[in-house]
N, CA, C and O atoms as a GROMACS GRO file, in nm:
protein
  496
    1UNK      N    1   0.082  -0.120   0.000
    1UNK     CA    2   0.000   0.000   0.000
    1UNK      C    3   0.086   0.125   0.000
    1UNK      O    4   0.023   0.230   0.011
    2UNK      N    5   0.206   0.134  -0.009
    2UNK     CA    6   0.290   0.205   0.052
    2UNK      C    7   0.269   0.346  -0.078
    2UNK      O    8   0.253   0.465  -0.050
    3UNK      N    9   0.276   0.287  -0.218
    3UNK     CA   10   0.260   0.380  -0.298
    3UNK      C   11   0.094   0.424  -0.276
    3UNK      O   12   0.080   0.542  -0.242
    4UNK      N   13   0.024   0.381  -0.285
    4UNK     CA   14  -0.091   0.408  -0.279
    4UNK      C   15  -0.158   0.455  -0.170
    4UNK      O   16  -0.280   0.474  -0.173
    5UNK      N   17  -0.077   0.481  -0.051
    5UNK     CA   18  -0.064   0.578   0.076
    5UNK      C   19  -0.004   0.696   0.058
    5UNK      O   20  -0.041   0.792   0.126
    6UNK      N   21   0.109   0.713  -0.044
    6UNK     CA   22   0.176   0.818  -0.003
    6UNK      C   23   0.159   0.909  -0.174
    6UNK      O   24   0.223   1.011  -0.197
    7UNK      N   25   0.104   0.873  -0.231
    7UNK     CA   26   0.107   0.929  -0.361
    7UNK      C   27  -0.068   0.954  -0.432
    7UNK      O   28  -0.109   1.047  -0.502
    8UNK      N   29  -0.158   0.801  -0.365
    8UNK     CA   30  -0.300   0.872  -0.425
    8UNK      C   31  -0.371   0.885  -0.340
    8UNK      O   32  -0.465   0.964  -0.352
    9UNK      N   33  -0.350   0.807  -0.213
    9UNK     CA   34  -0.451   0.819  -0.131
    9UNK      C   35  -0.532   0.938  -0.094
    9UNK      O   36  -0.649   0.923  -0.061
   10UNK      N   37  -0.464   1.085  -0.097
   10UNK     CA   38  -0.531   1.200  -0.046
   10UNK      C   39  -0.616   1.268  -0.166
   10UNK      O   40  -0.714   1.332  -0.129
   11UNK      N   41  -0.586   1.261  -0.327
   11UNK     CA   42  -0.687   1.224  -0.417
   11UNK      C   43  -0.809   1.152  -0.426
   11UNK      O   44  -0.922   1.184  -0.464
   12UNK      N   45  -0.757   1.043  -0.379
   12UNK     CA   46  -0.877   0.956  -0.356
   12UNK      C   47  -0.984   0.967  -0.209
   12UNK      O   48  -1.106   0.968  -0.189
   13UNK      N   49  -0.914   0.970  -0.161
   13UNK     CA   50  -1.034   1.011  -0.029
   13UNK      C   51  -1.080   1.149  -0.055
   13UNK      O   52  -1.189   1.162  -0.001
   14UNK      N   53  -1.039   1.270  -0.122
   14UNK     CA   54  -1.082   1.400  -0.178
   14UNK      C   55  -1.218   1.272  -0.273
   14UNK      O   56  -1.301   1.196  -0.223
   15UNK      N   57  -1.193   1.292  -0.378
   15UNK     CA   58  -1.318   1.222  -0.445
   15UNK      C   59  -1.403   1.146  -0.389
   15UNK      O   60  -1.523   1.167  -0.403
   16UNK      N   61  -1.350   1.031  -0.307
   16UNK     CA   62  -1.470   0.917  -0.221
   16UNK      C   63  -1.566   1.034  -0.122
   16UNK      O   64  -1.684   1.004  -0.104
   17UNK      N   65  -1.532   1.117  -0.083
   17UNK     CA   66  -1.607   1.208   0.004
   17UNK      C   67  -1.705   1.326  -0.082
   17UNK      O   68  -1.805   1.378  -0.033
   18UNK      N   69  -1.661   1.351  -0.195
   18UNK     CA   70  -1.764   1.380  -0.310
   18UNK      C   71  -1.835   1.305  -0.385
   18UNK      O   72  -1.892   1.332  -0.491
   19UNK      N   73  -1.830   1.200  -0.322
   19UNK     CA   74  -1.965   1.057  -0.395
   19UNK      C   75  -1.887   1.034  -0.501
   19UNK      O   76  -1.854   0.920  -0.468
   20UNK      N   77  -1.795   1.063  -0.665
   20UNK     CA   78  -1.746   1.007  -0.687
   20UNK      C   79  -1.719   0.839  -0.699
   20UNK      O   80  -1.664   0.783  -0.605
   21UNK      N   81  -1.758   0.766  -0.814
   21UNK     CA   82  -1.752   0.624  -0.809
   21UNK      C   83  -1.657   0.663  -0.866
   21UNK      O   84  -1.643   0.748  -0.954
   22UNK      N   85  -1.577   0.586  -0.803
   22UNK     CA   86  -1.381   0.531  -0.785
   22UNK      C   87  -1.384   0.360  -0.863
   22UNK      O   88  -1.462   0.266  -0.846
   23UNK      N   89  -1.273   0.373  -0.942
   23UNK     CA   90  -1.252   0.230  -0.956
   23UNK      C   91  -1.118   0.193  -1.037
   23UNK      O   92  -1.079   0.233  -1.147
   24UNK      N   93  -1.073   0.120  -0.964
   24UNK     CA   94  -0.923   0.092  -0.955
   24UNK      C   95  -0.878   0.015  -1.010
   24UNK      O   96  -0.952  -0.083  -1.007
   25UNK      N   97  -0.731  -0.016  -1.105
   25UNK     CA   98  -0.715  -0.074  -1.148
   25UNK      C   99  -0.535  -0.090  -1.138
   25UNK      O  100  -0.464  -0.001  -1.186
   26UNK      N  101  -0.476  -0.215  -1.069
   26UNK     CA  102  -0.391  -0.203  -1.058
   26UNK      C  103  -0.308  -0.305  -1.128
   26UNK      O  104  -0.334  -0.424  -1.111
   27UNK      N  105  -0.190  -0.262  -1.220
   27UNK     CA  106  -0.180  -0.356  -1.339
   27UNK      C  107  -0.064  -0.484  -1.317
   27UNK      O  108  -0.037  -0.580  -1.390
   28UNK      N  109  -0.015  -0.444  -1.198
   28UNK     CA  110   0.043  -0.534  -1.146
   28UNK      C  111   0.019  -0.606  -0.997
   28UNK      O  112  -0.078  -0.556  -0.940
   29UNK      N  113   0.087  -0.716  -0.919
   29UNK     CA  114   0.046  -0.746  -0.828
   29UNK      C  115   0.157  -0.713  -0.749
   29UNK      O  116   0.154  -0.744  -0.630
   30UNK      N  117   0.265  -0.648  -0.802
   30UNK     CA  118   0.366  -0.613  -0.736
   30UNK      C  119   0.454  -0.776  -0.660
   30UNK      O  120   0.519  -0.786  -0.556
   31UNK      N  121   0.433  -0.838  -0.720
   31UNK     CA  122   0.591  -0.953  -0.677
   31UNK      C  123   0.689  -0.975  -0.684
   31UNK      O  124   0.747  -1.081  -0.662
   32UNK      N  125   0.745  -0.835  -0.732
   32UNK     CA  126   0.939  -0.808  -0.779
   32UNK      C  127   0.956  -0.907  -0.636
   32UNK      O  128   0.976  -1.028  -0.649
   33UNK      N  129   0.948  -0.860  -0.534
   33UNK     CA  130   1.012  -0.931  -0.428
   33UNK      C  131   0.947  -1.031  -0.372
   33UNK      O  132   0.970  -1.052  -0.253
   34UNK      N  133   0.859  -1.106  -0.436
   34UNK     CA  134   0.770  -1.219  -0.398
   34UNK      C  135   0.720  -1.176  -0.268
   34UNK      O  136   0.760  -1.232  -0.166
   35UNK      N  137   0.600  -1.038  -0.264
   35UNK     CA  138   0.504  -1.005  -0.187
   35UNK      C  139   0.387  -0.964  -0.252
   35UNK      O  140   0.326  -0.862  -0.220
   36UNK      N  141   0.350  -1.047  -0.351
   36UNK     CA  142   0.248  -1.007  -0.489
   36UNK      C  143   0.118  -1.016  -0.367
   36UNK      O  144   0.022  -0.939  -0.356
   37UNK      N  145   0.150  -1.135  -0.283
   37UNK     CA  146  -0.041  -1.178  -0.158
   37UNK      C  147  -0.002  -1.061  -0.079
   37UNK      O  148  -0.099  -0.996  -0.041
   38UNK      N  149   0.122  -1.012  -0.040
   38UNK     CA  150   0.087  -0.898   0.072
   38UNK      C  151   0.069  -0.802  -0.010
   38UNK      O  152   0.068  -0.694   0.049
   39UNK      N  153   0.055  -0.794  -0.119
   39UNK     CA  154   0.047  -0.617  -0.174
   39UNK      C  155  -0.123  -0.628  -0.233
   39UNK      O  156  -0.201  -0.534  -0.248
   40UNK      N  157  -0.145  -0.754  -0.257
   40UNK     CA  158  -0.276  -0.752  -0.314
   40UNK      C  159  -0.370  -0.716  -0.133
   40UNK      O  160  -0.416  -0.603  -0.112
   41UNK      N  161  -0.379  -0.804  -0.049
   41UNK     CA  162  -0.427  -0.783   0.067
   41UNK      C  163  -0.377  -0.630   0.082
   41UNK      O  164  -0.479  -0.571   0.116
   42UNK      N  165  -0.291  -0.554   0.075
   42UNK     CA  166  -0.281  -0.419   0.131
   42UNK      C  167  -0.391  -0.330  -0.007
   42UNK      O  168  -0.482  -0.248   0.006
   43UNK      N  169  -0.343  -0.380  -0.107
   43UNK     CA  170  -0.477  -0.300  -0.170
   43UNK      C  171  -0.606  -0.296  -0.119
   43UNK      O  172  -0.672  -0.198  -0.087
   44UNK      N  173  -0.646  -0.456  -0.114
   44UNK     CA  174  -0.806  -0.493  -0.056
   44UNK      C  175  -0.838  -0.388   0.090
   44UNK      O  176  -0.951  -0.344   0.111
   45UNK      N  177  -0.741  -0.364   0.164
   45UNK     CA  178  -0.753  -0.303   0.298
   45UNK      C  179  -0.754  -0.144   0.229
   45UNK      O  180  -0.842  -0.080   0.287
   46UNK      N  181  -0.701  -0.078   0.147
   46UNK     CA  182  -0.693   0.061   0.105
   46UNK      C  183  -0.811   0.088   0.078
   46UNK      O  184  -0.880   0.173   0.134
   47UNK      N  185  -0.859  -0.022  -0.058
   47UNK     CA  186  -0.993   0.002  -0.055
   47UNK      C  187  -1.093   0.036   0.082
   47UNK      O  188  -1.135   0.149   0.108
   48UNK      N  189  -1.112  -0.044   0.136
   48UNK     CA  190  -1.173  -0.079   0.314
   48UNK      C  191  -1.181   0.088   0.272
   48UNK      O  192  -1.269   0.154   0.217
   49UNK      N  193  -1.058   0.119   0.322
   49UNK     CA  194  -1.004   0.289   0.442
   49UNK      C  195  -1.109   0.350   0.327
   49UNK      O  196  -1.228   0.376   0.349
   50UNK      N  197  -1.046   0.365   0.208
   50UNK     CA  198  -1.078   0.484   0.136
   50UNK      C  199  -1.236   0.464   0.117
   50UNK      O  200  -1.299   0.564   0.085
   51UNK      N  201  -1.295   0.362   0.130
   51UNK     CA  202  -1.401   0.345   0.050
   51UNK      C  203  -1.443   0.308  -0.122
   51UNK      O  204  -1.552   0.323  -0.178
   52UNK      N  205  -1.330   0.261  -0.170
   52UNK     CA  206  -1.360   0.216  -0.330
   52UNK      C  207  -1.406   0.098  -0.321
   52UNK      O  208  -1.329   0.004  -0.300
   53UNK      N  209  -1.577   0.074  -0.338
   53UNK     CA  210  -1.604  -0.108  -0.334
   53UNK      C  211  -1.509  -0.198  -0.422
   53UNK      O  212  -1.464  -0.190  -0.536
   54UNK      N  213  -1.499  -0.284  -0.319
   54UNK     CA  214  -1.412  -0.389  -0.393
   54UNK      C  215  -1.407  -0.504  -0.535
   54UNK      O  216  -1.327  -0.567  -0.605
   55UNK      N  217  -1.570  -0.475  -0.516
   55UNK     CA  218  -1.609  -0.528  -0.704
   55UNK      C  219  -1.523  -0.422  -0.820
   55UNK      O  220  -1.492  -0.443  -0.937
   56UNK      N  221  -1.495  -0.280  -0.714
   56UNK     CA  222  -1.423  -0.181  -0.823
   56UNK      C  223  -1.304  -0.164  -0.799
   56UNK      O  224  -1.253  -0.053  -0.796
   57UNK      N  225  -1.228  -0.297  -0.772
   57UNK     CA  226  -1.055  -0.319  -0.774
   57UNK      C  227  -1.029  -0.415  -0.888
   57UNK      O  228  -1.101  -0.514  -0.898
   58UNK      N  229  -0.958  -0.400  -0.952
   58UNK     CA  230  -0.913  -0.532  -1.041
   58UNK      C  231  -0.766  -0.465  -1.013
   58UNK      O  232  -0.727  -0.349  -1.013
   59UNK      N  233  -0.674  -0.651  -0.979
   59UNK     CA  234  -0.549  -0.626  -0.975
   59UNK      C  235  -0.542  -0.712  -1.100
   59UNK      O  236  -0.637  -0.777  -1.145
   60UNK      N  237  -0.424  -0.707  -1.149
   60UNK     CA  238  -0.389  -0.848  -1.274
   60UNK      C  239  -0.300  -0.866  -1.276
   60UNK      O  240  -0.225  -0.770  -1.267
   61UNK      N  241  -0.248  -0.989  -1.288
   61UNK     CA  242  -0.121  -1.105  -1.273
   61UNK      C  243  -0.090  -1.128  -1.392
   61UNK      O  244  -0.067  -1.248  -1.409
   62UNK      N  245  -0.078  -1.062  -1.488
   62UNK     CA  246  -0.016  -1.106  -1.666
   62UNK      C  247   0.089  -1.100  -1.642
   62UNK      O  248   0.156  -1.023  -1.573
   63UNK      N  249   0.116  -1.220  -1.724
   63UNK     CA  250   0.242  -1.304  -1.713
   63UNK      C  251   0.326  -1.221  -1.862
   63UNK      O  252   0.403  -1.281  -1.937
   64UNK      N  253   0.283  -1.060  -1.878
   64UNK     CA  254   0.394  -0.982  -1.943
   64UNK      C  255   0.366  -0.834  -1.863
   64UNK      O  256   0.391  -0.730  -1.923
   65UNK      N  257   0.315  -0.833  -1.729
   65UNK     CA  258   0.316  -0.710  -1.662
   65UNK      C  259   0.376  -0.746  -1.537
   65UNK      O  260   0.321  -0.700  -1.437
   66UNK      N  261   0.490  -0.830  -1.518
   66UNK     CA  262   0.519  -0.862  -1.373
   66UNK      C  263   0.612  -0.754  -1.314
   66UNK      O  264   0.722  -0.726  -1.363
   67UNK      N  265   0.570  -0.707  -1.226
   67UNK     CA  266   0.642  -0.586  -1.170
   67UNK      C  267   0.858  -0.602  -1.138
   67UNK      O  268   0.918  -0.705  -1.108
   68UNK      N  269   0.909  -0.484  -1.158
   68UNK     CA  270   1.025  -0.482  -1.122
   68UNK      C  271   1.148  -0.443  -1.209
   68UNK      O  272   1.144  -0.484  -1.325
   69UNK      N  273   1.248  -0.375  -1.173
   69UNK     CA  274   1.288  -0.245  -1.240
   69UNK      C  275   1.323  -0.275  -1.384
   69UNK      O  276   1.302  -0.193  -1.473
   70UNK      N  277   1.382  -0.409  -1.406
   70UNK     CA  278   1.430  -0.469  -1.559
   70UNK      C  279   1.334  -0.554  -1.612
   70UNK      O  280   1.336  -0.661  -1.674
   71UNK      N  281   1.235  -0.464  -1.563
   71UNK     CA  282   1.084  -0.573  -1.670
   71UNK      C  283   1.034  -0.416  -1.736
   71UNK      O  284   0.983  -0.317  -1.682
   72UNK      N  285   1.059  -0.434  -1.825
   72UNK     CA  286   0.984  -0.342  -1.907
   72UNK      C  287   0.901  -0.404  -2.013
   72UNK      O  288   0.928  -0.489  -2.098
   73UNK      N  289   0.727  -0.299  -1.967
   73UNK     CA  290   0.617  -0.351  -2.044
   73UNK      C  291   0.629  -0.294  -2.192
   73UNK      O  292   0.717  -0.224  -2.240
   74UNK      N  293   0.531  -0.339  -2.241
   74UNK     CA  294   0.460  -0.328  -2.383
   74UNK      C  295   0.360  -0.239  -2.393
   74UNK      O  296   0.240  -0.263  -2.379
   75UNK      N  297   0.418  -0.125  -2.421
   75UNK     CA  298   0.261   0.021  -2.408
   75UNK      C  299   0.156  -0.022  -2.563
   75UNK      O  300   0.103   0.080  -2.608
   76UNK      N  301   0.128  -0.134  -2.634
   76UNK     CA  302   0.080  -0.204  -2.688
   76UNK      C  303  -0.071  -0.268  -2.572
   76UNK      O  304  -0.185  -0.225  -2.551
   77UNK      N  305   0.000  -0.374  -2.528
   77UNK     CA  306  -0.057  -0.429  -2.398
   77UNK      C  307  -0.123  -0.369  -2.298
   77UNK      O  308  -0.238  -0.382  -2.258
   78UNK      N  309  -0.023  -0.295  -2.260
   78UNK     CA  310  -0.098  -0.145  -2.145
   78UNK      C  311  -0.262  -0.080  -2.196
   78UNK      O  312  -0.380  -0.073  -2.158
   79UNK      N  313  -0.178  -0.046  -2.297
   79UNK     CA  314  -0.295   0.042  -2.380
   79UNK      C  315  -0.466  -0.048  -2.406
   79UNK      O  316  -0.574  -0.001  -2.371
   80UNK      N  317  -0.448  -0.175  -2.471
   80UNK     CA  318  -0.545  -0.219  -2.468
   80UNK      C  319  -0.624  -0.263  -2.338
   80UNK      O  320  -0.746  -0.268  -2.322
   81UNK      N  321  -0.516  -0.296  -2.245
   81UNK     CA  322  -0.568  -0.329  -2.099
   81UNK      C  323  -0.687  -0.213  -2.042
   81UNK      O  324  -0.802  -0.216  -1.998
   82UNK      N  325  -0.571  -0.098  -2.077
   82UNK     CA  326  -0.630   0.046  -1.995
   82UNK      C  327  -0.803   0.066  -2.104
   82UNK      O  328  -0.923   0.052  -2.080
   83UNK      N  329  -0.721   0.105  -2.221
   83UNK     CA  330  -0.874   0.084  -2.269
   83UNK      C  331  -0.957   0.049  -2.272
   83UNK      O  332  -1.059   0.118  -2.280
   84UNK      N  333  -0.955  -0.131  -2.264
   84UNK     CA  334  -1.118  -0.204  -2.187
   84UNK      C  335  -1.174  -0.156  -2.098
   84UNK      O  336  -1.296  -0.162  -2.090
   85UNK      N  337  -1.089  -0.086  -1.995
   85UNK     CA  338  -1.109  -0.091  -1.861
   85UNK      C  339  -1.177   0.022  -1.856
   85UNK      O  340  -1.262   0.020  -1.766
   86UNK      N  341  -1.171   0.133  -1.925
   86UNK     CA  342  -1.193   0.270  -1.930
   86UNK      C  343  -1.370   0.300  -2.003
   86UNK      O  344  -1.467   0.362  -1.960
   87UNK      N  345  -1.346   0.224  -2.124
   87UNK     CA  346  -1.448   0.182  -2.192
   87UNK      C  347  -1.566   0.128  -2.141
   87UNK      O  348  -1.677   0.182  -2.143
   88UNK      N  349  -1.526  -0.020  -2.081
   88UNK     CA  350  -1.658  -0.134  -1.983
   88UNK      C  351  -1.716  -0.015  -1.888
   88UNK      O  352  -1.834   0.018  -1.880
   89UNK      N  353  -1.620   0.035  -1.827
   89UNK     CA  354  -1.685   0.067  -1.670
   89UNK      C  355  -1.730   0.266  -1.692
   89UNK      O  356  -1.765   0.339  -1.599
   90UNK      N  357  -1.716   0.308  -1.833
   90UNK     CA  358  -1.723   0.449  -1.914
   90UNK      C  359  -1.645   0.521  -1.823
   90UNK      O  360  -1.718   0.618  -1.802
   91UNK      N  361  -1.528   0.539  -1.746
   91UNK     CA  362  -1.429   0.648  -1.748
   91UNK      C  363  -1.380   0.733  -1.799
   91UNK      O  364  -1.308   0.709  -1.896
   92UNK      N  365  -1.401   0.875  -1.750
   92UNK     CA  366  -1.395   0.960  -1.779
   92UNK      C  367  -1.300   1.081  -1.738
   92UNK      O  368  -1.293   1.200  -1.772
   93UNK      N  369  -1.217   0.984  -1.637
   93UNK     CA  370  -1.094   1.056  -1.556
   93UNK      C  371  -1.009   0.930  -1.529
   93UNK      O  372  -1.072   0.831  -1.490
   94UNK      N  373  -0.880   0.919  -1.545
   94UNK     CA  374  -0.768   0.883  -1.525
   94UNK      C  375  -0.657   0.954  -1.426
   94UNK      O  376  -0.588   1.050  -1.460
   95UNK      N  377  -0.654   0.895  -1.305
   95UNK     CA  378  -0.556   0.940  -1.188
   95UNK      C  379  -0.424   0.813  -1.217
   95UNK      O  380  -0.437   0.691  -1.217
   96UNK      N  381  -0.298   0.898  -1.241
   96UNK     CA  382  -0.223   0.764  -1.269
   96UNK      C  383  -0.053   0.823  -1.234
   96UNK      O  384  -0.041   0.926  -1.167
   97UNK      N  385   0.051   0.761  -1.276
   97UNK     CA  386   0.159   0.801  -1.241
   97UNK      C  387   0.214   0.937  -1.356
   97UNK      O  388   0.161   0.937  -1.467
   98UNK      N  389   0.314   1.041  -1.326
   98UNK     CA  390   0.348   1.111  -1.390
   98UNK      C  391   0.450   1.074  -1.512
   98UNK      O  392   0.401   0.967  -1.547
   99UNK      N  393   0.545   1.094  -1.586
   99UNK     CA  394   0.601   1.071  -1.673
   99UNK      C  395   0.738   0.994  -1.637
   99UNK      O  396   0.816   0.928  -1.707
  100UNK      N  397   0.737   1.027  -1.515
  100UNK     CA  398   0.902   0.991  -1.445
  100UNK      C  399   0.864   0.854  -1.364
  100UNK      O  400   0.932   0.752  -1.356
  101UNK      N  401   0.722   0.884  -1.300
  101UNK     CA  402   0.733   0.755  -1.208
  101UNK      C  403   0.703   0.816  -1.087
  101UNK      O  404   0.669   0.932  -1.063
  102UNK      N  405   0.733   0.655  -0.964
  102UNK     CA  406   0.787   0.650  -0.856
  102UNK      C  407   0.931   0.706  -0.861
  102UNK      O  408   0.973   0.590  -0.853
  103UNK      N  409   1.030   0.769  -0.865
  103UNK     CA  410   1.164   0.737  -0.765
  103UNK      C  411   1.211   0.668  -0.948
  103UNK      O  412   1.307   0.592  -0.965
  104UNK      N  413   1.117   0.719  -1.068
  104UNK     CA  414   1.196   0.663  -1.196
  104UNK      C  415   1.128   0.553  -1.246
  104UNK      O  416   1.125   0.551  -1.370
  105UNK      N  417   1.052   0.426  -1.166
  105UNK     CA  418   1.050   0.323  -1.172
  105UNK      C  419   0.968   0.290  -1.307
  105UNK      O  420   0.867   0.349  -1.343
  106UNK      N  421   1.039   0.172  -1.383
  106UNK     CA  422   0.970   0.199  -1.515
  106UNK      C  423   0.866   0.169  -1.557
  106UNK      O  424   0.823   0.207  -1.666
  107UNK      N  425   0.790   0.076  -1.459
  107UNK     CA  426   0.671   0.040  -1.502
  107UNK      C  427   0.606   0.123  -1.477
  107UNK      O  428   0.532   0.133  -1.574
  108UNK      N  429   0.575   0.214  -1.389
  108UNK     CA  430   0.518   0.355  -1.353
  108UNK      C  431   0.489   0.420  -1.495
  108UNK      O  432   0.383   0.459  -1.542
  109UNK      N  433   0.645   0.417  -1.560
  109UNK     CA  434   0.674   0.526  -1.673
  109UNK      C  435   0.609   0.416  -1.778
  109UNK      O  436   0.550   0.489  -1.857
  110UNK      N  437   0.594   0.315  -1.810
  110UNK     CA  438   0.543   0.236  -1.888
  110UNK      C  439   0.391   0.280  -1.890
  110UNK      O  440   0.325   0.326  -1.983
  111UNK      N  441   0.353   0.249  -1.749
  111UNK     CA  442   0.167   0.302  -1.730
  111UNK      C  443   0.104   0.412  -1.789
  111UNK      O  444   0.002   0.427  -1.857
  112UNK      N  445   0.231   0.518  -1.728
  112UNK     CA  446   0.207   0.650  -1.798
  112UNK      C  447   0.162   0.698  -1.945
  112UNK      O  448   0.083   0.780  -1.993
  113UNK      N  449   0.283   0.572  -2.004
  113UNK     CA  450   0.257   0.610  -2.161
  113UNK      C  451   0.156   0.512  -2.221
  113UNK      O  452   0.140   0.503  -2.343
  114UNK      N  453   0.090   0.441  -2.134
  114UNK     CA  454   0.000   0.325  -2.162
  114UNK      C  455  -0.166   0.425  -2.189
  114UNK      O  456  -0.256   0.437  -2.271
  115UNK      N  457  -0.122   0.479  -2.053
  115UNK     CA  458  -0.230   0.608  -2.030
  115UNK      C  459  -0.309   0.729  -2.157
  115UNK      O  460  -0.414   0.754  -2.216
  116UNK      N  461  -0.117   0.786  -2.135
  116UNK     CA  462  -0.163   0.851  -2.303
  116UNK      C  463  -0.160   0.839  -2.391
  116UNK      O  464  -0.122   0.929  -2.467
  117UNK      N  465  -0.210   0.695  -2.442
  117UNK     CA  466  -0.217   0.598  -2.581
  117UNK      C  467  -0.351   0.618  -2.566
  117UNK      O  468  -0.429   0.682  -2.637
  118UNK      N  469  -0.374   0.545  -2.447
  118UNK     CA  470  -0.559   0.536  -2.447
  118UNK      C  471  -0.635   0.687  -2.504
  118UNK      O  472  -0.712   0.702  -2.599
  119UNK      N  473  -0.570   0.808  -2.387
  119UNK     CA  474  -0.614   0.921  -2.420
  119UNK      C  475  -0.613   0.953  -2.549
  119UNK      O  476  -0.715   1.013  -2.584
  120UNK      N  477  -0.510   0.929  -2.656
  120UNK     CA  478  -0.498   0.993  -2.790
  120UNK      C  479  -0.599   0.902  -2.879
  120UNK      O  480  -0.659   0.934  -2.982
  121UNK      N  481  -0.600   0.774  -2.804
  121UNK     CA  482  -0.753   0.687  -2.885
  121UNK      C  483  -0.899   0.742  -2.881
  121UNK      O  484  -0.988   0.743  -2.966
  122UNK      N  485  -0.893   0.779  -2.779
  122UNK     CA  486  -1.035   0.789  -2.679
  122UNK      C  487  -1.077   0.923  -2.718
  122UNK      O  488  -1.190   0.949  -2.760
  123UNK      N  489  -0.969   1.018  -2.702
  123UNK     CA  490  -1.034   1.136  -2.705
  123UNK      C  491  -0.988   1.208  -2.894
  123UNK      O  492  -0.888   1.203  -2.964
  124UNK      N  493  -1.125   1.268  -2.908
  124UNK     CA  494  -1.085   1.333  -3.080
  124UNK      C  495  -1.041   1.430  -3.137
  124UNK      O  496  -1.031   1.431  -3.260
   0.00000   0.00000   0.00000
């Protein structure tokens, strides 16, 4: 939860307290260090705090998004991921990482540009 404490959480509880339906999507399970069950359980509990129902978490375990600094994704992959996701559930705002990341980290910077693939699809 550690990123998702210190980077969206005060976004997100700003919106959950304006009614705002929240829904989350986290593209990895985070197991660089084989803690993919403790990071998924620390999501499930963020949700709890913040209030995002948990039917509106999807984490995903693709076996070409596995988290950690010399895995670099496919903004191909990203993109279509993000897009279903945006599409099914009609999103209309995207809260996500900046261009640099965490601290650089590249899947961050991968998401990012996964992000504004979707946007340059989506929007005309």
């Amino acid at each position: 939860m550690d990123i998702l404490d210190r980077f969206f959480s005060p976004t997100i509880n700003y919106l959950a307290s304006n009614a705002c339906n929240l829904h989350m999507l986290c593209l990895s399970t985070g197991n660089a260090d084989g803690m993919g069950s403790i990071r998924n359980n620390e999501l499930h509990r963020a949700c709890a705090v913040l209030k995002v129902p948990l039917q509106q978490l999807k984490i995903l375990n693709h076996p070409n998004l596995q988290d950690g600094f010399g895995q670099l994704w496919s903004h191909d992959l990203l993109t279509e991921i993000i897009e279903e996701e945006v599409t099914k559930h009609d999103i209309h705002t995207i809260i996500t990482f900046d261009n640099y990341g965490v601290s650089g980290h590249c899947n961050h910077r991968d998401v990012h540009r996964g992000v504004l693939y979707v946007r340059l699809l989506l929007i005309p």
